[in-house]
N, C-alpha and C positions, 0 to 999 in steps of 0.2 A: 077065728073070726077077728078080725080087725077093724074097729071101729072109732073115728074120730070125727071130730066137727073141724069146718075152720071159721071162726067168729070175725068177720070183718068189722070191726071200730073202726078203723080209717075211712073206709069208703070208698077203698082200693076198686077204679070202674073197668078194669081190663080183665078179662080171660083167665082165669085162672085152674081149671077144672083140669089141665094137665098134672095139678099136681098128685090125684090120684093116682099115675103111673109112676112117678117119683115114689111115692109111700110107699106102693106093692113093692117097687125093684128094690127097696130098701130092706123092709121087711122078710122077703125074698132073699134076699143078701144075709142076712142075720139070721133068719132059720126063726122067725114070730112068726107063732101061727094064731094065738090069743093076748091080744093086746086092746087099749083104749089110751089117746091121749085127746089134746087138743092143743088147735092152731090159734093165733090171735093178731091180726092184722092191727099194728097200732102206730100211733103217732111219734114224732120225736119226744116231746113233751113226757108220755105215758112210759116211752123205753130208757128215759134219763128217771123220771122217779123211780123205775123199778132196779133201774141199776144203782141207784141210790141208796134205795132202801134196803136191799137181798146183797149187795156186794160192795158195798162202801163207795164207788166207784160213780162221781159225780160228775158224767158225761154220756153222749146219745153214743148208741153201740149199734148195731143191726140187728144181734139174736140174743135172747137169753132165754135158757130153757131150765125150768125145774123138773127138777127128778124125783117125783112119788116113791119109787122103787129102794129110795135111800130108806126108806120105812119098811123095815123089818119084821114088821107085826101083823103086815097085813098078810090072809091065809086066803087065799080064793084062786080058782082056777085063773080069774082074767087078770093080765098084768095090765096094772094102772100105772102107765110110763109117767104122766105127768102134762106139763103145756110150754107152748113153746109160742114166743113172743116176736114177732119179724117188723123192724121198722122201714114201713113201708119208705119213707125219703129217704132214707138211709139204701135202704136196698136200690130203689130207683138211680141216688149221686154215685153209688160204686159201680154199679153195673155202666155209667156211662163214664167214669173213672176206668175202669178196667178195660173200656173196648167192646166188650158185649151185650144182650139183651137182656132186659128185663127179666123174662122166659127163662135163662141161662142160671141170673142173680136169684130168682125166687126159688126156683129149682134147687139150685146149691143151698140158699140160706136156710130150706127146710129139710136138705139130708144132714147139715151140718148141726141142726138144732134137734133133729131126731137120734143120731148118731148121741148125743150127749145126752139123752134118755134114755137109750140104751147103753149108758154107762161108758163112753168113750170121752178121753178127754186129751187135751193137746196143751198139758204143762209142761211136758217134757219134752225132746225132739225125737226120742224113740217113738211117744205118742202119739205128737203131731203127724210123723212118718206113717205110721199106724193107721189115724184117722184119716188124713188125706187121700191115702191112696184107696179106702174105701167110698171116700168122697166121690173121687174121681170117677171109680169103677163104677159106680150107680150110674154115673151120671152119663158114661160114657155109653152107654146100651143106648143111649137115644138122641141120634142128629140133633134136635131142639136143644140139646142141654150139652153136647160140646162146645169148647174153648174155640 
């Protein structure tokens, strides 16, 4: 079972119910069959504190995701991935930056924030190689989230 919430703070008024085929194709991808995280739609403001606060890093970013899983103590059948933070203007200016939708932008910013719950990271270029291309592979199963 997989279960997550997504918390809109911002206020984000568009469509966004696609992203439960995102999750599954992810999940699906990775071979989770018991998992819980959660999503959080937030402002610039809330994604510059929190990159301030957790990463030193005093400026607005698009995703940042914590990982529960880094805690080793916990014993229970369900994995508690953690929560993942998408800033909605940020994802909005890159996706019209980049050329593509909205749809395309939200879609990617939550396999890429999911992807780093389940323990993928891109400090390295082996890595980034690594996570990308499972990036891409989720995303490419479905016309809406093609380049």
């Amino acid at each position: 079972m997989i279960d997550y919430s997504i918390t809109n703070e911002y206020g984000y008024k568009k469509d966004y119910s696609y992203l439960d085929d995102v999750i599954k194709r992810v999940m699906e991808h990775e071979k989770v069959e018991n998992a819980t995280f959660s999503i959080v739609f937030v402002d610039e403001k809330k994604i510059q504190e929190l990159n301030k606060d957790y990463r030193n890093i005093d400026r607005v970013t698009d995703v940042i995701s914590f990982a529960f899983e880094d805690n080793d103590k916990l014993a229970i059948d369900m994995r508690i991935l953690g929560e993942i933070y998408i800033c909605i203007p940020k994802m909005i200016e890159q996706a019209k930056e980049y050329g593509h939708s909205e749809v395309r932008e939200l879609a990617f910013l939550t396999v890429h924030g999911l992807l780093h719950l389940l323990g993928y990271d891109h400090m390295t270029k082996e890595e980034e190689i690594v996570m990308f291309k499972i990036q891409e592979e989720v995303l490419d199963l479905d016309e809406r989230f093609k380049r």
